[in-house]
mmJSON file of the N, C-alpha and C atoms, coordinates in Angstrom:
{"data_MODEL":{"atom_site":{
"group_PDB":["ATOM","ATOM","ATOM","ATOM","ATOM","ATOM","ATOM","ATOM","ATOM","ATOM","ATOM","ATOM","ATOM","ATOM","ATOM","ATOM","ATOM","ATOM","ATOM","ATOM","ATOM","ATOM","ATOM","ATOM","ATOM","ATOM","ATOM","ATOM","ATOM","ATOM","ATOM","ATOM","ATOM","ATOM","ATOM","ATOM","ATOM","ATOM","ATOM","ATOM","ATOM","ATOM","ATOM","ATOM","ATOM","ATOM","ATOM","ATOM","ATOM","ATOM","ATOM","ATOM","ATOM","ATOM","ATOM","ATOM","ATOM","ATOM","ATOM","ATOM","ATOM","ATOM","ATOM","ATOM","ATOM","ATOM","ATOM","ATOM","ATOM","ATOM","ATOM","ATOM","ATOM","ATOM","ATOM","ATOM","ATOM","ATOM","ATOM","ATOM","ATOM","ATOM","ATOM","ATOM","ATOM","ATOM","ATOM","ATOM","ATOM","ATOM","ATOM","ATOM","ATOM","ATOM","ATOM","ATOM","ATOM","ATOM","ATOM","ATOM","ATOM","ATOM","ATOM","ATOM","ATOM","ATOM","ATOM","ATOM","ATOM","ATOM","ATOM","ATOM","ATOM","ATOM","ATOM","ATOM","ATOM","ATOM","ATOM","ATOM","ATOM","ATOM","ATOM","ATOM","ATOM","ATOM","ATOM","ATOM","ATOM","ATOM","ATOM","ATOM","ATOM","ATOM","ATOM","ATOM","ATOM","ATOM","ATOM","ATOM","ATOM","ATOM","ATOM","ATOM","ATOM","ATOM","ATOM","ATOM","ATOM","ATOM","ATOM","ATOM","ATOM","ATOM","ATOM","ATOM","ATOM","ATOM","ATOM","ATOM","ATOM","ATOM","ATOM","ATOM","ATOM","ATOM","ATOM","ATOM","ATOM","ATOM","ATOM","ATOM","ATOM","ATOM","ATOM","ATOM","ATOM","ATOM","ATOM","ATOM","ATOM","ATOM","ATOM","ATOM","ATOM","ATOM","ATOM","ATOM","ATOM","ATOM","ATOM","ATOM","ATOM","ATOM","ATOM","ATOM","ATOM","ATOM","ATOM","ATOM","ATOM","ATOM","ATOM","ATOM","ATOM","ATOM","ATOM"],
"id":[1,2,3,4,5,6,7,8,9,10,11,12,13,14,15,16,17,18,19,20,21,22,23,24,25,26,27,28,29,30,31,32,33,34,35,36,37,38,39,40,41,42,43,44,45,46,47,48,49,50,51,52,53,54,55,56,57,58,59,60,61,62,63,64,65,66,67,68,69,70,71,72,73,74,75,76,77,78,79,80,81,82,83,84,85,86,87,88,89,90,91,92,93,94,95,96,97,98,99,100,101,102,103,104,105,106,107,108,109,110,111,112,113,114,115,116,117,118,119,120,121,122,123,124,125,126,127,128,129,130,131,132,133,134,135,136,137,138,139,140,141,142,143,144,145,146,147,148,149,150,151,152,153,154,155,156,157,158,159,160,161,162,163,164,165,166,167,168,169,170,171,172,173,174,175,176,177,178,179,180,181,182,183,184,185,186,187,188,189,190,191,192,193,194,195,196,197,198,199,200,201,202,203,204,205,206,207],
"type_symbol":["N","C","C","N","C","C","N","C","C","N","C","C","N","C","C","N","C","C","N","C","C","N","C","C","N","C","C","N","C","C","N","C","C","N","C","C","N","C","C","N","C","C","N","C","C","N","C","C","N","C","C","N","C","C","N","C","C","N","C","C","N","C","C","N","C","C","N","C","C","N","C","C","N","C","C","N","C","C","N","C","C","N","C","C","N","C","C","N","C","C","N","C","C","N","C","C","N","C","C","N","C","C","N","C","C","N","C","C","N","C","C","N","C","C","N","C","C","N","C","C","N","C","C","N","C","C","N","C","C","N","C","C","N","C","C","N","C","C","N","C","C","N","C","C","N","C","C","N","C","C","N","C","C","N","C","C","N","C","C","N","C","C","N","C","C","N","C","C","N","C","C","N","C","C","N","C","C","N","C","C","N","C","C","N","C","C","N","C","C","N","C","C","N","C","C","N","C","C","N","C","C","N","C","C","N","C","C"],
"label_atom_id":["N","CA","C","N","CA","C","N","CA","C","N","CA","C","N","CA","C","N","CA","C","N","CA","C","N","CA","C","N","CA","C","N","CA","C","N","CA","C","N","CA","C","N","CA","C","N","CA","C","N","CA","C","N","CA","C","N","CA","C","N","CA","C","N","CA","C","N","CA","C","N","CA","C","N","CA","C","N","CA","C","N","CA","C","N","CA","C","N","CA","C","N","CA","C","N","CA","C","N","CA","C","N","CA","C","N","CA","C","N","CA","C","N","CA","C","N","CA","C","N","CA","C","N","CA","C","N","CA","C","N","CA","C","N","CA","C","N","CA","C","N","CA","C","N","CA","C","N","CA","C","N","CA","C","N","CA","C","N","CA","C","N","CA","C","N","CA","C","N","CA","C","N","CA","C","N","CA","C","N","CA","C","N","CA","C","N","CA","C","N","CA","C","N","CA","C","N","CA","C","N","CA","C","N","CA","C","N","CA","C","N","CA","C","N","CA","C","N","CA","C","N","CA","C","N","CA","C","N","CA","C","N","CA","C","N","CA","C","N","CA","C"],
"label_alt_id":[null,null,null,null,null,null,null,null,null,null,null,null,null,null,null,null,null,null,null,null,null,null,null,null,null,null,null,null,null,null,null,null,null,null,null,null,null,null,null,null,null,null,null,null,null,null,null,null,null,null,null,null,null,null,null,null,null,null,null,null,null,null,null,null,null,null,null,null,null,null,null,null,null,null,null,null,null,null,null,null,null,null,null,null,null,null,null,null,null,null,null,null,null,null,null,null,null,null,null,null,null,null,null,null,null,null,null,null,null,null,null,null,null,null,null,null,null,null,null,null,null,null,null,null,null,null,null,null,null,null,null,null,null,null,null,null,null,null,null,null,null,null,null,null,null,null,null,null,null,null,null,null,null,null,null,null,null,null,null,null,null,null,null,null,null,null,null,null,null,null,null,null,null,null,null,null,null,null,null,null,null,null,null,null,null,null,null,null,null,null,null,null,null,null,null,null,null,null,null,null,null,null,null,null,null,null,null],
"label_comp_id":["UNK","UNK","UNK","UNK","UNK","UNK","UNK","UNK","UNK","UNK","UNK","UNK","UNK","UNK","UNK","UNK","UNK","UNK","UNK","UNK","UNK","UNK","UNK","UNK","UNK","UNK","UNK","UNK","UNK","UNK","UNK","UNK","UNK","UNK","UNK","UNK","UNK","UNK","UNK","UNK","UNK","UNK","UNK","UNK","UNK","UNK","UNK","UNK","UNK","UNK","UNK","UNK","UNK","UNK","UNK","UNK","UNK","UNK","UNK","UNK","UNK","UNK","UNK","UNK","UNK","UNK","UNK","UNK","UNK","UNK","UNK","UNK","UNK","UNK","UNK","UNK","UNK","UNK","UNK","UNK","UNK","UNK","UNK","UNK","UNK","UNK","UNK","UNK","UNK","UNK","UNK","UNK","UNK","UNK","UNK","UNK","UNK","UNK","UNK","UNK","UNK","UNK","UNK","UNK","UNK","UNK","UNK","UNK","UNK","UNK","UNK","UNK","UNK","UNK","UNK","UNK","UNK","UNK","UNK","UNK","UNK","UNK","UNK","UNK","UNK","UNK","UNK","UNK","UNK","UNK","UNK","UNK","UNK","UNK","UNK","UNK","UNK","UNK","UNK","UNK","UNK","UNK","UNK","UNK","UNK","UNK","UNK","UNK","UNK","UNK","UNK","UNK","UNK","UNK","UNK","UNK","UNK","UNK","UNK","UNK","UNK","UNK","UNK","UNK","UNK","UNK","UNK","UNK","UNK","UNK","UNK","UNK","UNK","UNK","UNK","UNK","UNK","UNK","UNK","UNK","UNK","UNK","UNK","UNK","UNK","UNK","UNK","UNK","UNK","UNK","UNK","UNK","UNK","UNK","UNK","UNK","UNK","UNK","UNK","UNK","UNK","UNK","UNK","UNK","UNK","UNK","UNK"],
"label_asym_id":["A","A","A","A","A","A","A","A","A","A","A","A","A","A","A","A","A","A","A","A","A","A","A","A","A","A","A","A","A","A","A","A","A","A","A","A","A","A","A","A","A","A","A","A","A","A","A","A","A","A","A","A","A","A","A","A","A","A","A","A","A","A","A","A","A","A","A","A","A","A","A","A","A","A","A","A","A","A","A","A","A","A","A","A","A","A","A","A","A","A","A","A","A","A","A","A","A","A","A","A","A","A","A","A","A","A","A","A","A","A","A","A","A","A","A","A","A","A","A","A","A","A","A","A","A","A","A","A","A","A","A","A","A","A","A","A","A","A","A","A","A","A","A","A","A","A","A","A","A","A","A","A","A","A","A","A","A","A","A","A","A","A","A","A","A","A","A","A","A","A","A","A","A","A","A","A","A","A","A","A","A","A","A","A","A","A","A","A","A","A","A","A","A","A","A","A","A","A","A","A","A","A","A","A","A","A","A"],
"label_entity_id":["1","1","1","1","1","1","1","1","1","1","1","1","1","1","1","1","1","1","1","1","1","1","1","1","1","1","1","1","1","1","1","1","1","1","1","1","1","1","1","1","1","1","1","1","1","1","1","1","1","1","1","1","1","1","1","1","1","1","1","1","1","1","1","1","1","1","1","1","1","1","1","1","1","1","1","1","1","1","1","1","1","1","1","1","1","1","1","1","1","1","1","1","1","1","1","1","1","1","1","1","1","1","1","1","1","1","1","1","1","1","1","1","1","1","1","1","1","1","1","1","1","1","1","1","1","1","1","1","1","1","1","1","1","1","1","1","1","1","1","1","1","1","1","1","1","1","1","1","1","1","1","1","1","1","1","1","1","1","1","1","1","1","1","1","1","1","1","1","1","1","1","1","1","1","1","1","1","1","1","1","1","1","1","1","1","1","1","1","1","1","1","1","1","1","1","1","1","1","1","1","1","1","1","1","1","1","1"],
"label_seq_id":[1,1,1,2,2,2,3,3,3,4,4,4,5,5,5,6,6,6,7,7,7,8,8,8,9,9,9,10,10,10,11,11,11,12,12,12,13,13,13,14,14,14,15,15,15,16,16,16,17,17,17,18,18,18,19,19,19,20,20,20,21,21,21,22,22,22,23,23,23,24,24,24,25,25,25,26,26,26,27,27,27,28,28,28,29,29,29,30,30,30,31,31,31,32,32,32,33,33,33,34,34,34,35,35,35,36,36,36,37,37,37,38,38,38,39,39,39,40,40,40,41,41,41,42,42,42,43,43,43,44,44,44,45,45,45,46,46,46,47,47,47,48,48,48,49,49,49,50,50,50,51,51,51,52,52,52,53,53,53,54,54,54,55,55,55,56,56,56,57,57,57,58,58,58,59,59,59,60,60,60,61,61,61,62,62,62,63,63,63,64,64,64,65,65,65,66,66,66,67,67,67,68,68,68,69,69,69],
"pdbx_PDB_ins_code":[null,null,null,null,null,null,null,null,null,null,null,null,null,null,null,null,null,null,null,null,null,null,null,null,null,null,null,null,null,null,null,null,null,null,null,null,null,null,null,null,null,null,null,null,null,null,null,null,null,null,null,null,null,null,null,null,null,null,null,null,null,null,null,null,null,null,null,null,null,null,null,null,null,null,null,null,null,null,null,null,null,null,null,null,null,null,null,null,null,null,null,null,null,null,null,null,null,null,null,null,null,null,null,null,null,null,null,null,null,null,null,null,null,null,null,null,null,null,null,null,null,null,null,null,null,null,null,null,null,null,null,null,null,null,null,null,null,null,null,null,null,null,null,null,null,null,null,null,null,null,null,null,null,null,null,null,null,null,null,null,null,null,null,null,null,null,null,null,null,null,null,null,null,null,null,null,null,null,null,null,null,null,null,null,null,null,null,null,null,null,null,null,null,null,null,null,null,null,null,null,null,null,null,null,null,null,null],
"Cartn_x":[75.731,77.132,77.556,78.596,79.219,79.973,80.605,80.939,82.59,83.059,84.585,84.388,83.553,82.902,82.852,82.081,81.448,82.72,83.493,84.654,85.415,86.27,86.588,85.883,84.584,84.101,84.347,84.044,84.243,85.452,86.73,87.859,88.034,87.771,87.467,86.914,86.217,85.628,86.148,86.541,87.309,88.847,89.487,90.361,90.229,89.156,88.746,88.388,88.03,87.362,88.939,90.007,91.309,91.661,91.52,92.071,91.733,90.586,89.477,89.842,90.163,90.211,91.834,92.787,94.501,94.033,93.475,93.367,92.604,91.593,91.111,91.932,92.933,93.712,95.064,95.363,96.638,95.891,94.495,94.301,93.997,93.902,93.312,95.191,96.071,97.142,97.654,96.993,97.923,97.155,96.139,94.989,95.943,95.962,96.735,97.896,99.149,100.36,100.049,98.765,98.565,98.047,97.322,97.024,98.135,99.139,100.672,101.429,101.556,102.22,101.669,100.166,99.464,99.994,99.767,100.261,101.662,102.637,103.82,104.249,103.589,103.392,102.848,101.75,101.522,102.296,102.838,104.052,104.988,105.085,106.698,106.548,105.155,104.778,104.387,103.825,104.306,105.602,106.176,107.547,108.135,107.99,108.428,107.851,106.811,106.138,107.018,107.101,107.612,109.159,109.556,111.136,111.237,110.258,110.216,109.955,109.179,108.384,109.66,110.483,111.604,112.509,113.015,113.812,113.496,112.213,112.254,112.489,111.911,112.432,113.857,114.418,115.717,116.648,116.256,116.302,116.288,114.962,114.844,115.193,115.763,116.784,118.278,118.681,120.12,120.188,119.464,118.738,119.127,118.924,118.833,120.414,120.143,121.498,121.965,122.856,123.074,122.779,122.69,121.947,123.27,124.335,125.339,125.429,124.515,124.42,123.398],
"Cartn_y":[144.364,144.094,144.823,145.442,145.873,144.886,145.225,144.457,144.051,144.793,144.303,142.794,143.266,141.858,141.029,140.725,139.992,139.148,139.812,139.562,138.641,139.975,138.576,137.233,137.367,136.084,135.004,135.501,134.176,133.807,134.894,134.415,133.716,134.383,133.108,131.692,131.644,130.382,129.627,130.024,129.262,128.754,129.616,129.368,127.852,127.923,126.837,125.625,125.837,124.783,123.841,124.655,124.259,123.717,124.162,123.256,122.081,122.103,120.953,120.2,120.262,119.618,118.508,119.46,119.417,118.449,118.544,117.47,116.139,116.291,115.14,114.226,115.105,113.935,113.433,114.642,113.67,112.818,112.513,111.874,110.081,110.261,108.759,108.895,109.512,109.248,108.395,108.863,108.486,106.744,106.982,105.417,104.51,104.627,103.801,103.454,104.657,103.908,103.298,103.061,102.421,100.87,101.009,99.569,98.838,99.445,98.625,98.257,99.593,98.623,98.138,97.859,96.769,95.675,95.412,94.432,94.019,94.795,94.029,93.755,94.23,93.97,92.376,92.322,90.902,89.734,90.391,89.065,88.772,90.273,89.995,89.067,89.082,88.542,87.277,86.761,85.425,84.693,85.644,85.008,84.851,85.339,85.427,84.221,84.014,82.572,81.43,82.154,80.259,79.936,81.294,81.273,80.634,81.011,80.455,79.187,78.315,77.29,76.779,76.782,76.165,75.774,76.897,77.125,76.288,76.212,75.187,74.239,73.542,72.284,71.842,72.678,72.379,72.635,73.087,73.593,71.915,71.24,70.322,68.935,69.183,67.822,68.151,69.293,69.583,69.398,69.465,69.385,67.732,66.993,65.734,65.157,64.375,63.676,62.488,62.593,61.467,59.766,59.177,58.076,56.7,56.955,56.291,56.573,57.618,57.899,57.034],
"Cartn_z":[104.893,104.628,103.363,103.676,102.222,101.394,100.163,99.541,99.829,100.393,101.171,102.126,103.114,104.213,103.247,102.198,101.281,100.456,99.992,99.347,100.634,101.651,102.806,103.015,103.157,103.643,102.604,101.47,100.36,100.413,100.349,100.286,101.918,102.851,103.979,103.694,103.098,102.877,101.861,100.691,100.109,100.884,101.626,102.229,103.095,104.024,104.707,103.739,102.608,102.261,101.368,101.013,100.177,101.473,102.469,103.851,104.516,104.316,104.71,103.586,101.895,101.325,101.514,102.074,101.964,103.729,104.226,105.36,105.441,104.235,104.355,103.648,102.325,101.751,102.442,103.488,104.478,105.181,105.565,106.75,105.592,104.238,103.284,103.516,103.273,102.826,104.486,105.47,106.899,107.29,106.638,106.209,106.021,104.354,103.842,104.59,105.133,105.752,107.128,107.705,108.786,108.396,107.049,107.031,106.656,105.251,105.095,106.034,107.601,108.891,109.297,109.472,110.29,109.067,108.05,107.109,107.517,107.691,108.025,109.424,110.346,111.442,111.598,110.793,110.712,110.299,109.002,108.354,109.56,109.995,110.946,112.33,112.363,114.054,113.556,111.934,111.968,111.443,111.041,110.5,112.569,113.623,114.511,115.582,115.143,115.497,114.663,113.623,113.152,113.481,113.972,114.205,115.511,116.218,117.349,117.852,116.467,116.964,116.4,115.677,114.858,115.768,116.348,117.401,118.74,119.038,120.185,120.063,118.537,118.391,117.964,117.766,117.305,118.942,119.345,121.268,121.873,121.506,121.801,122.008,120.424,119.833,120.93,120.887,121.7,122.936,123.711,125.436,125.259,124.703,124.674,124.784,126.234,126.416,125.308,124.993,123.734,124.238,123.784,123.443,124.585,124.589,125.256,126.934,127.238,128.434,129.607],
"occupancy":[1.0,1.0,1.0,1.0,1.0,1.0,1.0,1.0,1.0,1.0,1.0,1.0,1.0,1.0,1.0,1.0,1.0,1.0,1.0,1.0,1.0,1.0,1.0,1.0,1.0,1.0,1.0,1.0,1.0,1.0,1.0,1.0,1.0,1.0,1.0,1.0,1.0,1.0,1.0,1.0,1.0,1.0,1.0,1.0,1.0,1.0,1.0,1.0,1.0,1.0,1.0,1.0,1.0,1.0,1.0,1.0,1.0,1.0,1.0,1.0,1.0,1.0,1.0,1.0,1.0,1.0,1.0,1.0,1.0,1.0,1.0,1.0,1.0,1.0,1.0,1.0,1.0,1.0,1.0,1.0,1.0,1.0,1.0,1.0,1.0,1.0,1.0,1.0,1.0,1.0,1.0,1.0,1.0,1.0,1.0,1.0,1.0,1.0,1.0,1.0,1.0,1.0,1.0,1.0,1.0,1.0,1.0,1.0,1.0,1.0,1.0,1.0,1.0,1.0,1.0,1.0,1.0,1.0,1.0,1.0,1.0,1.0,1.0,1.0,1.0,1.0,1.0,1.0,1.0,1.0,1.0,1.0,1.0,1.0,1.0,1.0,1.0,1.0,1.0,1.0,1.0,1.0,1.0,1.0,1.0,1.0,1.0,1.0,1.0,1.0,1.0,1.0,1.0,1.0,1.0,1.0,1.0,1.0,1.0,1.0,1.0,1.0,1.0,1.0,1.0,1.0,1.0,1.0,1.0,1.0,1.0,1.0,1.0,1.0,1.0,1.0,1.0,1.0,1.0,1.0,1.0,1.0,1.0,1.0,1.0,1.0,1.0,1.0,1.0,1.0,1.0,1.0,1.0,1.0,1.0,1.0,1.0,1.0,1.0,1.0,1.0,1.0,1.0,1.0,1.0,1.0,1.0],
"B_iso_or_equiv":[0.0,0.0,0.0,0.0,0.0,0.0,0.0,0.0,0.0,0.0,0.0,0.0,0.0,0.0,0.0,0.0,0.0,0.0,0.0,0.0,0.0,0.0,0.0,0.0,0.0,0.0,0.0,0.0,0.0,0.0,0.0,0.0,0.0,0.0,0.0,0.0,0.0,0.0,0.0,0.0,0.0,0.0,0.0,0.0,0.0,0.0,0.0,0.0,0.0,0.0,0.0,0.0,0.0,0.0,0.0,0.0,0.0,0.0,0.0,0.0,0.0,0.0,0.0,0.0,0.0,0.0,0.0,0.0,0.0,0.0,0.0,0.0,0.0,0.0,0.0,0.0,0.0,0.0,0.0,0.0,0.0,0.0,0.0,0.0,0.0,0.0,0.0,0.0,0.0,0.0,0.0,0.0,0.0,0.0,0.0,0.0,0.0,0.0,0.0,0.0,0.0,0.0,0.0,0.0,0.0,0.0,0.0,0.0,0.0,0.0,0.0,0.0,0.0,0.0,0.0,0.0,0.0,0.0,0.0,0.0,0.0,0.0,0.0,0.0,0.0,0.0,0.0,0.0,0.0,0.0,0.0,0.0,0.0,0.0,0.0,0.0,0.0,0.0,0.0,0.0,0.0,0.0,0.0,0.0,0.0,0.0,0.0,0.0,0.0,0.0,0.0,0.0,0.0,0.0,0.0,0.0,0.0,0.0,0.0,0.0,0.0,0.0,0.0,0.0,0.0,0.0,0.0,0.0,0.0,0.0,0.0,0.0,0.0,0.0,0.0,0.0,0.0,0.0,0.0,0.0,0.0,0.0,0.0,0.0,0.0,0.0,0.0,0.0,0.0,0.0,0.0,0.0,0.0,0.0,0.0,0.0,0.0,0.0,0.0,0.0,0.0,0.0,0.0,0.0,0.0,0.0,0.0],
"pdbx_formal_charge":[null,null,null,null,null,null,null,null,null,null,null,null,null,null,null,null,null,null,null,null,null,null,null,null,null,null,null,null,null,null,null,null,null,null,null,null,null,null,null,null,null,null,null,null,null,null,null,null,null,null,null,null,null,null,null,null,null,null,null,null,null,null,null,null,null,null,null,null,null,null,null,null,null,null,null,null,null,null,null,null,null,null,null,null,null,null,null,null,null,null,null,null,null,null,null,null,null,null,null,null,null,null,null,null,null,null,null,null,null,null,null,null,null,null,null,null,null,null,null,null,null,null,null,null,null,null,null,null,null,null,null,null,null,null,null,null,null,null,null,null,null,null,null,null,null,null,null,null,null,null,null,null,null,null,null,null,null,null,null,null,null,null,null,null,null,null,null,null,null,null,null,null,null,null,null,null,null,null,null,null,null,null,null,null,null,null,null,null,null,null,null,null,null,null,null,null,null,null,null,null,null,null,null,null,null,null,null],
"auth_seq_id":[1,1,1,2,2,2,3,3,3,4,4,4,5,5,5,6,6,6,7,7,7,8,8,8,9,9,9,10,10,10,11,11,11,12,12,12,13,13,13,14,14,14,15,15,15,16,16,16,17,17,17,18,18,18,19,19,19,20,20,20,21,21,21,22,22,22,23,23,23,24,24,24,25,25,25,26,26,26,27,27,27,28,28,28,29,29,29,30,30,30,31,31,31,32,32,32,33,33,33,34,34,34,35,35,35,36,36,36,37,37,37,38,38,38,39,39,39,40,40,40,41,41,41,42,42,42,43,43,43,44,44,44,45,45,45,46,46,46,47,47,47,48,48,48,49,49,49,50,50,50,51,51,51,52,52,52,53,53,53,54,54,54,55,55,55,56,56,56,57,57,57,58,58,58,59,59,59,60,60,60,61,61,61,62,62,62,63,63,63,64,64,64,65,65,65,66,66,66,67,67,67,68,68,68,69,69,69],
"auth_comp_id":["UNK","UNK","UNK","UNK","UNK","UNK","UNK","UNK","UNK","UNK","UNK","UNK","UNK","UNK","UNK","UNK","UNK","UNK","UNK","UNK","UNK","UNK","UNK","UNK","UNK","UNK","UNK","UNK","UNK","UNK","UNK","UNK","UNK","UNK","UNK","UNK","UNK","UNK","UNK","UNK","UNK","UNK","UNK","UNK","UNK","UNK","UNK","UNK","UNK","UNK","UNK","UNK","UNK","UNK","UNK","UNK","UNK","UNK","UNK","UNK","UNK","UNK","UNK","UNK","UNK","UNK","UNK","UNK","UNK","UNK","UNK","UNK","UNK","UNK","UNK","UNK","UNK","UNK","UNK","UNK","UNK","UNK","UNK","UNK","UNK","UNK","UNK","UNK","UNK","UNK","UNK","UNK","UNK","UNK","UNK","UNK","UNK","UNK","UNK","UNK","UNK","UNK","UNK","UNK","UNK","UNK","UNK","UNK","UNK","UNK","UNK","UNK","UNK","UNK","UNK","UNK","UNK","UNK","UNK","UNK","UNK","UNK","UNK","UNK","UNK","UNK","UNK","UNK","UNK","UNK","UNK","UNK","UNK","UNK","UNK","UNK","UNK","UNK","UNK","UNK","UNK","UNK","UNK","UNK","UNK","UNK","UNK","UNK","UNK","UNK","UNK","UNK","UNK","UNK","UNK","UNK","UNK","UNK","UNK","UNK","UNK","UNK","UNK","UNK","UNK","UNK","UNK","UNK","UNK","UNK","UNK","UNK","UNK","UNK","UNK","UNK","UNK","UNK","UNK","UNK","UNK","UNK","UNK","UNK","UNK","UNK","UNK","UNK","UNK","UNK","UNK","UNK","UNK","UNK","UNK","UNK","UNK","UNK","UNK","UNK","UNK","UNK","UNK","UNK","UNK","UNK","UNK"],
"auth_asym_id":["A","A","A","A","A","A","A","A","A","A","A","A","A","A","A","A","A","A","A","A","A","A","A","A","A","A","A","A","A","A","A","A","A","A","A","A","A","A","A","A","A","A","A","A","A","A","A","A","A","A","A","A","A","A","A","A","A","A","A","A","A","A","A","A","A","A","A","A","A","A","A","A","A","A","A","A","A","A","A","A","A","A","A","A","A","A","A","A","A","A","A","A","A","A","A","A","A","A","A","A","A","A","A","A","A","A","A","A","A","A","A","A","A","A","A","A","A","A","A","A","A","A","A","A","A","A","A","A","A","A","A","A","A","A","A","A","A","A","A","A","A","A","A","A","A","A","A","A","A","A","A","A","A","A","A","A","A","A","A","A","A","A","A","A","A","A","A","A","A","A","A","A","A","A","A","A","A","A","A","A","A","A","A","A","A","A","A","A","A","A","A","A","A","A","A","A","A","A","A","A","A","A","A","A","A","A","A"],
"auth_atom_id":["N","CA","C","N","CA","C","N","CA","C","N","CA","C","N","CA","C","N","CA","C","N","CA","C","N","CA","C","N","CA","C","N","CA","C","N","CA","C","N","CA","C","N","CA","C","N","CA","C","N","CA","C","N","CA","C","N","CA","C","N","CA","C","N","CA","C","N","CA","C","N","CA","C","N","CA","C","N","CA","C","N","CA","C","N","CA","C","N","CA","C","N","CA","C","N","CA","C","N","CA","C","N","CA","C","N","CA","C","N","CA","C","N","CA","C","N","CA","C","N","CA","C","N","CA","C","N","CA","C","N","CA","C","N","CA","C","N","CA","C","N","CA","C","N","CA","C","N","CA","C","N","CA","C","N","CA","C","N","CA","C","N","CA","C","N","CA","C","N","CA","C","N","CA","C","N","CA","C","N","CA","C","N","CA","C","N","CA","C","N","CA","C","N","CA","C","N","CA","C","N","CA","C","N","CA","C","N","CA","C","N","CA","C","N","CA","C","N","CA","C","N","CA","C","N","CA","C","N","CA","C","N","CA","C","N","CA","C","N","CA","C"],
"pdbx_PDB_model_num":[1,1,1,1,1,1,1,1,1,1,1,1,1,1,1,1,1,1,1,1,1,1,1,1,1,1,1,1,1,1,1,1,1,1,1,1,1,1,1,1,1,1,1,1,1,1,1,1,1,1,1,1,1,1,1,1,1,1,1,1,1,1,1,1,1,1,1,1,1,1,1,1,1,1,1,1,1,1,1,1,1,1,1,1,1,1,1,1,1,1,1,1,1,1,1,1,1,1,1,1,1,1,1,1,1,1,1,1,1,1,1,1,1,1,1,1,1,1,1,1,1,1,1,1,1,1,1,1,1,1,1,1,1,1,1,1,1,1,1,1,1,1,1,1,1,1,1,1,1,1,1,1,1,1,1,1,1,1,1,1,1,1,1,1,1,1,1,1,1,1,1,1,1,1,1,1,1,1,1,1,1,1,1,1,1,1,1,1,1,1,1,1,1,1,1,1,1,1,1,1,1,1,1,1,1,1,1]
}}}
């Protein structure tokens, strides 16, 4: 190999390696915003349970023929 090849390849390789580096930190960065929506995904699906369990019972009391009937 001459020293041109030699030169490309490193600068090849450094190239790959600034890339490999620029992807592994979008993929911690795409981490993190998956665990914060799994996190609010969770609040929201129990705030949506309790809306619901609220709601039936208050559903419940109204269903109810009044007391003179």
């Amino acid at each position: 190999m001459n020293e041109d090849q030699v030169d490309r390849l490193e600068m090849k390789i450094a190239f790959q390696e600034d890339l490999l580096q620029k992807l592994d930190d979008a993929v911690v960065v795409q981490q993190q915003q998956i665990l914060l929506l799994e996190d609010q995904v969770r609040v929201l699906s129990e705030q949506l349970q309790q809306i619901a369990t609220t709601r039936s019972d208050a559903m419940s009391v109204v269903d109810e023929p009044p007391p003179h009937y």
